[in-house]
N, C-alpha and C positions, 0 to 999 in steps of 0.2 A: 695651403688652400687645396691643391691638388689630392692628395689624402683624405679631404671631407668630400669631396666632388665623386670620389670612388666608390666611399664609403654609401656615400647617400646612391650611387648608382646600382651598385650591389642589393641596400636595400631597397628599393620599388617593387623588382621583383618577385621578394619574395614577401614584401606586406601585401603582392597580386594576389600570389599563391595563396596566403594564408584569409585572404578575404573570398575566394573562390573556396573553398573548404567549409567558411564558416558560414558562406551564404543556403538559407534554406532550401529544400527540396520542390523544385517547383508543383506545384498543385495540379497543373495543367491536365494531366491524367488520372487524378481522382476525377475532377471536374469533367473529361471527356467518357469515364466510366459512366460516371453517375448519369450524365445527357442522357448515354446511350440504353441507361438499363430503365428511365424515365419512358422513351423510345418507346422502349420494346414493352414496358406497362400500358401507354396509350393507346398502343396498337392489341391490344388484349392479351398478350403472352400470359395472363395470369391464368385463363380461361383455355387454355391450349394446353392440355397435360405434358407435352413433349416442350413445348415453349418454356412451362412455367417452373421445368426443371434446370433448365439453363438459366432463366430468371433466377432461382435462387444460388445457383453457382455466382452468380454477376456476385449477389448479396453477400454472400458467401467472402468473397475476394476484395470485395470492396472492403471489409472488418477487417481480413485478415492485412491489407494493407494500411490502412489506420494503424493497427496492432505493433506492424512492420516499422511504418512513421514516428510511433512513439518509444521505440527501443530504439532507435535512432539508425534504423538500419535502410538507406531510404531505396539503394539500387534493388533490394528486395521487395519493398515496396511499389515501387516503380510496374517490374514485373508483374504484380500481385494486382493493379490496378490494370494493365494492360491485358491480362486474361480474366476481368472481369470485363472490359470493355469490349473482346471477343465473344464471351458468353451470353453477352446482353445485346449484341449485334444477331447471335446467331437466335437468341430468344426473337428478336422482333422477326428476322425472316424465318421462322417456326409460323408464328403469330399471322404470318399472312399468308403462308403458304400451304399450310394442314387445310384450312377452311376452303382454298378454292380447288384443290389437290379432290378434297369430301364433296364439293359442289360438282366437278368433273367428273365423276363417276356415277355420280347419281343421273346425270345426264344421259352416261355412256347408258346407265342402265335402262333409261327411261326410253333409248332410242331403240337398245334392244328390243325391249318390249312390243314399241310400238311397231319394226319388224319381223316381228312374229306374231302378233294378231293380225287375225286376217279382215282384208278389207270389204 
């Protein structure tokens, strides 16, 4: 009895191991890319020239880790989706920050202006 009680204790472990191995690559960060590069479309990154190059970096890495998913390489993957979810982060604060960056100086300009015409 003692010899099967080992035996089977020996094996758990390692049907752990081998069920940890063959579990899929969690999704979670394609799914937190793709949010973020949605994000940064709503927020107009497409219409933002500097935005919407980082927009298509997101694009870009979101395929390449699909690509990565499917040759089954996923810790490549992984990365590939995390610097798509940086590109698409940095596209939305593009996306809102060119615009009021353009809005502030037209101001500054406007103030000029109206300090140097005379009253």
């Amino acid at each position: 009895m003692r010899p099967k009680l080992l035996a089977a204790m020996l094996c758990v472990p390692l049907f752990g191991c081998a069920s940890q191995s063959m579990t899929p690559t969690k999704n979670s960060r394609r799914t937190e890319a793709v949010a973020s590069m949605r994000a940064a479309e709503s927020a107009g990154a497409a219409s933002v020239p500097q935005a919407a190059r980082h927009l298509e970096f997101a694009r870009q890495q979101i395929t390449n880790g699909d690509q990565l998913l499917s040759a089954k390489d996923p810790d490549r993957a992984d990365l590939s989706y995390l610097q798509a979810d940086a590109d698409a982060d940095l596209a939305q604060a593009l996306a809102r920050a060119v615009p009021l960056e353009q809005q502030a100086q037209q101001t500054t300009q406007q103030l000029e202006s109206m300090r140097q015409s005379p009253r």
